[in-house]
N, C-alpha and C positions, 0 to 999 in steps of 0.2 A: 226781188233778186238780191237785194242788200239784206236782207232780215236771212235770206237762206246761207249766204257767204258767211254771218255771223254762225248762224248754226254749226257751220262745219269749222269754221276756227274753235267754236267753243266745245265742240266734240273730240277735236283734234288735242285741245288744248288738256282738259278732261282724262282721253284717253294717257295723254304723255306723261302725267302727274302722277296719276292710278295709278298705272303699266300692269302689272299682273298680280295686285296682292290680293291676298287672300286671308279669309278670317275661320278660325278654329276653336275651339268651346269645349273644355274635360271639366272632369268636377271630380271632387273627393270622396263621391258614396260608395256604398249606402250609408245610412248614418241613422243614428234610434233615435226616434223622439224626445227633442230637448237640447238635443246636441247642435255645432253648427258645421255648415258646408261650406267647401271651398271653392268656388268657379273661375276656372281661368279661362283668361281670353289671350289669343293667340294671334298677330299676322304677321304674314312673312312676306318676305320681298318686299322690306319697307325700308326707307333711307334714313330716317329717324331728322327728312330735311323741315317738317314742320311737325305741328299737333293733331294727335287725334282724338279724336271723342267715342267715348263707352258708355253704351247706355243698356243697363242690365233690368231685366221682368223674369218674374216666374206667373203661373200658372196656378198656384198656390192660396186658398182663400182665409185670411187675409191676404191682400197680396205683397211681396218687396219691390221697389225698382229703386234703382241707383245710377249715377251717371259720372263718367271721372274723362276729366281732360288732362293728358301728358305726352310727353314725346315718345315714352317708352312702347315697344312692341306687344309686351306681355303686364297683362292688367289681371289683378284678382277680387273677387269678388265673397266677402264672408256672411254668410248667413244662418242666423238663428230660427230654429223652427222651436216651437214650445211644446211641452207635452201637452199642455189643456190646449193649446192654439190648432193644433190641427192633426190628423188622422194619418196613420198610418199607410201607404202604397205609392204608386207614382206619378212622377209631379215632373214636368219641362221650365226650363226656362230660357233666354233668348238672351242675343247680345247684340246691338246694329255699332258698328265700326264707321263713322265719318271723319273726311280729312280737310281737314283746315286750309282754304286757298286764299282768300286773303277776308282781312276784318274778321267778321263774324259769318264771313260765309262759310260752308260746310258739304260737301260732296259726298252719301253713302262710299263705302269702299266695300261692304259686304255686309251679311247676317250668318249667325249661325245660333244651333239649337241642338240642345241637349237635354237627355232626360236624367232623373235620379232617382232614389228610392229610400223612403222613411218608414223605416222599422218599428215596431213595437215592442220588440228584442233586441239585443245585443249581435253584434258581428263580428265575425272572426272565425278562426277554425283550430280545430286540436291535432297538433306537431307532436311526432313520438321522435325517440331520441335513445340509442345506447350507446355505451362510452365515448359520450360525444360528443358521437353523431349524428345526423338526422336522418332517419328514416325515409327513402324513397319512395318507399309505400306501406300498405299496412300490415304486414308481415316483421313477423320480431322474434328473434332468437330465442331458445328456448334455457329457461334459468340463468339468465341474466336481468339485470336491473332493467323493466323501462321506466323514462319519465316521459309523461304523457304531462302535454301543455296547452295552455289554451291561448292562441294570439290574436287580437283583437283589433281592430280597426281602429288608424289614429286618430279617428272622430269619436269613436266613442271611448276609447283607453283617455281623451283629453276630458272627456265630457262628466269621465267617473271621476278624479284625481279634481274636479272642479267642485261637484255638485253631492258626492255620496260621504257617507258618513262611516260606511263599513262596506268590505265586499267578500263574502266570505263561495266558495266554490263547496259543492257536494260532490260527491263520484260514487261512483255507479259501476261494477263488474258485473253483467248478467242480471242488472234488474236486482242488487242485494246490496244495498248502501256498506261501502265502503271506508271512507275517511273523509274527509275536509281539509281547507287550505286555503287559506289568505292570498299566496301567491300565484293563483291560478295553475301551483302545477302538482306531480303525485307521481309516486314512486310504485312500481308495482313489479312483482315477478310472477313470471307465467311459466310452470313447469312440467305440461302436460302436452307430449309435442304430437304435431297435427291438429289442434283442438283449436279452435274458433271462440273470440268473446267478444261480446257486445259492452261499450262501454259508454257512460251515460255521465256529461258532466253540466249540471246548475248552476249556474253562477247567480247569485241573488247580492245587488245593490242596495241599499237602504241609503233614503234620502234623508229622512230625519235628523235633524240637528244634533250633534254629540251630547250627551245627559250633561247640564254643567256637575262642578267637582264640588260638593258640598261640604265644607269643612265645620267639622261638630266638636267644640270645645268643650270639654268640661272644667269646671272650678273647682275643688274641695276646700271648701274651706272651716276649720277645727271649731268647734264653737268657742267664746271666749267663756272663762274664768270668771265667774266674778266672787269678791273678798267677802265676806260678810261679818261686821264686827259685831259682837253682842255684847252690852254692857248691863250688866246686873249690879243691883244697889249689893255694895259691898257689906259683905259680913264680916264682923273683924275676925271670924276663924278663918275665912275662906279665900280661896285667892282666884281670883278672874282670868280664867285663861283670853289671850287672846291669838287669833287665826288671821294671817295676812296670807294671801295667795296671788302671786305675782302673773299678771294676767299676759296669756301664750300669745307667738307670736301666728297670725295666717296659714296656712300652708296648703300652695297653688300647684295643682298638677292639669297640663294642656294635655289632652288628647285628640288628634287629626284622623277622622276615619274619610278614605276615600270610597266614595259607591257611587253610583247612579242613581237616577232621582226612581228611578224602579225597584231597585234597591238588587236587581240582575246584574251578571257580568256581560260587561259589552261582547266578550267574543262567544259564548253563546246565547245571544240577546235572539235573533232570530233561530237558532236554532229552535227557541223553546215556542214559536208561536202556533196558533193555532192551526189545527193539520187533520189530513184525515186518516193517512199514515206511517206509522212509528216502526221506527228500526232501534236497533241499541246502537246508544251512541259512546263515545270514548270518555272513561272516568263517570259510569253509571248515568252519565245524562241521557237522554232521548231527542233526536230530533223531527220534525215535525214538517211536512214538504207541502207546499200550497195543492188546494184540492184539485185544482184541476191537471195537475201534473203527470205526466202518463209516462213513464220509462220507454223508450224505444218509439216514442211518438214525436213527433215533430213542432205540435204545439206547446207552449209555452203561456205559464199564468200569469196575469197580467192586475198587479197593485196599485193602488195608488202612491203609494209611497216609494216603492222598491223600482226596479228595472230588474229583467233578467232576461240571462241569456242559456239558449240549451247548444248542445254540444254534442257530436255524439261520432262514432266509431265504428268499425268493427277490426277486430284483429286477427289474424293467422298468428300461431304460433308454430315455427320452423325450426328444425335444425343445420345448422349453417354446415359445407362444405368443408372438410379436414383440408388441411392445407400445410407441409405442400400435399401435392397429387404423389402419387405413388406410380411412377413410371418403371416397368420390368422389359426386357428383354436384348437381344443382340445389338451395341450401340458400334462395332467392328464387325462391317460390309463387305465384302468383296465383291468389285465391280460387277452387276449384274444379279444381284442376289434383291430380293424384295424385303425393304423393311418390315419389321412386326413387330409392334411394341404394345406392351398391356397399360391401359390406364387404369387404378382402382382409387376410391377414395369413399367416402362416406358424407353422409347428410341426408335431408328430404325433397324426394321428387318433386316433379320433374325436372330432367338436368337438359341443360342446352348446353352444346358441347361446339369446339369445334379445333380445327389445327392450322398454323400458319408455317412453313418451310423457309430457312433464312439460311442464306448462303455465309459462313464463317459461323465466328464466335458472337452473341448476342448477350448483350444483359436487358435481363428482361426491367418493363417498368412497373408494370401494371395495369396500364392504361391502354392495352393491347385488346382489339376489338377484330373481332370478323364479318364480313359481310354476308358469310354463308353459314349457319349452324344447324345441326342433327339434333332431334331431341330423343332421352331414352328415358325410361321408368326406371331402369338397374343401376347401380354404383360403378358400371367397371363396362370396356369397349375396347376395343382393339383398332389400333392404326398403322392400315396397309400403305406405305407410297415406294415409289420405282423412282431412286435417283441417278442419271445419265450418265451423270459426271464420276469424275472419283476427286473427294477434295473432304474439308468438315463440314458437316448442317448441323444446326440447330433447331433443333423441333418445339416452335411453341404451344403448348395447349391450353387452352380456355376451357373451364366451367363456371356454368351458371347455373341460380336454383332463383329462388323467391327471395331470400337475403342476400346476394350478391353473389359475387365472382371469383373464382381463383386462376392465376396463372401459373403456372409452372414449365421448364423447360428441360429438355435432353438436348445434349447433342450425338450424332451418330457421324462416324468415321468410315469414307469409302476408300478402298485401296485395290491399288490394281497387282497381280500376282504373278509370277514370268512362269510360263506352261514349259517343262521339260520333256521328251515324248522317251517312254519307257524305252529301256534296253530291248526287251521280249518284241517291240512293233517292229523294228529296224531288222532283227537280227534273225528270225525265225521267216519273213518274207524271202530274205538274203539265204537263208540256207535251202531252200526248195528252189528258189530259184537254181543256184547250183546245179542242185541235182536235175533241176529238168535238164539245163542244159548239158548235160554230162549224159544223160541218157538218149538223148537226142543226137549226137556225137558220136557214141557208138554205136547206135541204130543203123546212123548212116553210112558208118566204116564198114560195118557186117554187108548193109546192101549191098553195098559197093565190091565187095571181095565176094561176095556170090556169083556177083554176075559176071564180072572179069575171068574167072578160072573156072568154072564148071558150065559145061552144060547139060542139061537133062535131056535123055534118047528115052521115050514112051517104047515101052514092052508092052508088044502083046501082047505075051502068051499068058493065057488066063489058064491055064494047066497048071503052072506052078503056084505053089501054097506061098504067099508071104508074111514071112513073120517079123513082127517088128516087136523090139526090148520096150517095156511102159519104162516111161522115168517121169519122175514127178517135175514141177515145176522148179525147184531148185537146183537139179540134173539139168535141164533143159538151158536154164540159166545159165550155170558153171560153162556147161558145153558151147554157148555160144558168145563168154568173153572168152575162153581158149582159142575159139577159132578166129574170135577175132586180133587177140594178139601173137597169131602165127601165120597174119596175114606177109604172101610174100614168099614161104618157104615153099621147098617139096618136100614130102617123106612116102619115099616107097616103101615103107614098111608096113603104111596105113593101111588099114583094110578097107578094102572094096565095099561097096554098101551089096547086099545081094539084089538079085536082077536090075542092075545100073549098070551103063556102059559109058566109059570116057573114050572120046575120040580124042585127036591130034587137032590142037588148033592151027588154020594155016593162016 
């Protein structure tokens, strides 16, 4: 019972110390044979209240292990892989994390494990770039500069700067050697738009020790003078010349020639070596590319001496989007009219397009993005919209192609207009009316005096002929506004209508 109670204090104890850290393992690959790695070790939710212990293995034959005790969270771990020491692919390696409880006691806190990768090439990748700036993808304006570069990984960009003697870069447009360059980079103009190229860059390292500087002196030196006297038994006619010549002084001339012990110039030292195929190279040289080298292939030859790395591309050549956009049409609306505006502009398809409506005045930034876009094969599109209100909008438009984007804006003005209703609607309803009722009026006065003063007595007698005067309808007319304004009178003068009879009304 007593051995169990210990267990659960010392579990209890255990867990409260731990509490919830945890351990995590990155590392700095790939990295090319020769070079070294960087492994970090990582825990978190640690109080930094005592010491932990790091104990690092790879899998790697020969193998490393290493162990560091410190307060700190983060521990790193460096390691050298050799080019003769081991092979190329991939390799794990491990870390166990223990915490310090008291003395020399030690509790795991975790393991973790990670893998890497050892190259037999170079790593990196080639960055294109015009005025500038860098390339989001591999599409590039048409007759403008690119420089095309090659960025390296800082395991192996340290491992050259440590270990190499020369690093000279080749390039490659379509399989057709190009130029070279020391600095991994290369200027080139592509002027042939829509067209596609493949582009192929070697980097070759030489490890070889730099030729020492041999300095070659020469001496001149004059031969000397010498005097020679010659004494003949005198004649007494004769007189003994004699010849003194005063003997020269040295004369030292130094001359320092600098070369290599090959008696080659170091920067096309590797160019000239042995190859299986030759290009012409710049200032009548030739250079000369290891055999197993295959343009537009993936592998890479592999020297004793040298390291290399391949590189490789493909590019679009585009022409970029005129800017600004060319906007035409009605920017002064009257409430209820639908906009219609032309967009035109120029460059290489396809265009992603689209519009965003902004209430007021807007300055645009650039940085203007749509979450909806149309795409079209043509330079030019037209945009319909119906706005509500009556106020100013601002119409942004976005184009896109394969080199980027242009923004451009309009604004359009809505206005409301006061409807006046013509003279001719008001005035020509108002005059029929009138007249109907004016003829309606005396319609009714005529009725009216018919029936009050006459009444009609039916003849028989169908023996008599009756004749009646035609009159036209104008006659007819006249005659019945006369009868209607003498409504009221008598006149015995009138004549009797034939066979009608007036009685006496009683």
């Amino acid at each position: 019972m007593a051995h169990f109670i210990l267990l659960i204090c010392l579990s209890f104890l255990l867990e409260t110390v731990l509490g919830s850290m945890t351990v995590s393992l990155s590392n700095t690959g790939p990295a090319v044979l020769g070079s070294s790695i960087s492994f970090t070790a990582t825990v978190s939710n640690y109080d930094g209240s005592t010491q932990l212990k790091y104990v690092f293995w790879d899998d790697a034959e020969p193998q490393h292990r290493d162990a560091f005790i410190q307060t700190s969270n983060v521990t790193k771990w460096n390691v050298q892989y050799g080019k003769d020491d081991y092979e190329a692919g991939e390799y794990a390696v491990k870390v166990n994390v223990k915490k310090r409880i008291i003395f020399d006691l030690y509790v795991d806190v975790g393991t973790a494990v990670n893998t890497f990768n050892l190259t037999s090439a170079l790593s990196g990748k080639m960055l294109l770039s015009q005025n500038n700036t860098e390339r989001e993808n591999s599409f590039v304006a048409v007759n403008k500069t690119v420089t095309h570069r090659i960025i390296l990984s800082e395991n192996d960009l340290e491992f050259l700067k440590k270990n190499t003697s020369s690093v000279i870069t080749y390039w490659f447009v379509d399989c057709m050697y190009v130029d070279n360059s020391a600095d991994f980079s290369f200027n080139y103009t592509y002027g042939d738009v829509m067209g596609n190229h493949h582009i192929d860059a070697l980097v070759v390292a030489n490890h070889d020790p730099l030729p020492p500087l041999v300095t070659t002196t020469t001496t001149t030196t004059a031969a000397p003078t010498t005097t020679t006297t010659t004494t003949t038994p005198k004649s007494p006619n004769s007189t003994i010349p004699t010849t003194t010549t005063e003997k020269s002084k040295p004369i030292n001339e130094t001359v320092t020639v600098l070369k290599s012990t090959n008696g080659t110039d170091l920067v096309h030292k590797l160019a000239k070596r042995a190859i299986s195929n030759k290009t012409k190279f710049k200032g009548n040289h030739t250079i000369t590319l290891p055999k197993n080298f295959i343009c537009k292939n993936s592998n890479v030859p592999i020297g004793p001496h040298e390291t290399y790395g391949h590189f490789q591309a493909t590019i679009g050549v585009r022409e970029p989007i005129s800017t600004p956009l060319n906007i035409t049409g009605l920017n002064w609306l009257q409430h209820g009219d639908l906009m219609n505006l032309q967009v035109k502009f120029s460059g290489s398809p396809p265009f992603d397009y689209c519009a965003e409506y902004k209430l007021g005045q807007y300055n645009i930034t650039g940085n203007e993005t749509c979450p909806n876009t149309a795409r079209t094969e043509t330079n030019h599109f037209p945009l319909l919209h119906y706005f509500s209100d009556t106020d100013l909008h601002t119409v942004v438009v976005i184009v896109k192609n394969d080199l980027g984007k242009v923004v451009s804006r309009a604004t359009v003005n809505i206005y409301k207009a006061k409807v006046h209703a013509q003279l001719s609607v008001i005035v020509v309803p108002v005059v029929f009316c009138l007249v109907a009722v004016t003829l309606v009026i005396f319609g009714v006065a005529y009725y009216q005096q018919s029936s009050r003063y006459t009444v009609e007595v039916a003849d028989f007698d169908f023996g008599q002929q009756s004749n009646f005067d035609y009159k036209t309808f104008t006659e007819r007319l006249r005659d019945s506004f006369k009868n209607a304004f003498n409504f009221g009178r008598q006149d015995d003068t009138d004549p009797l209508t034939p066979n009608t009879r007036y009685d006496s009304m009683t």
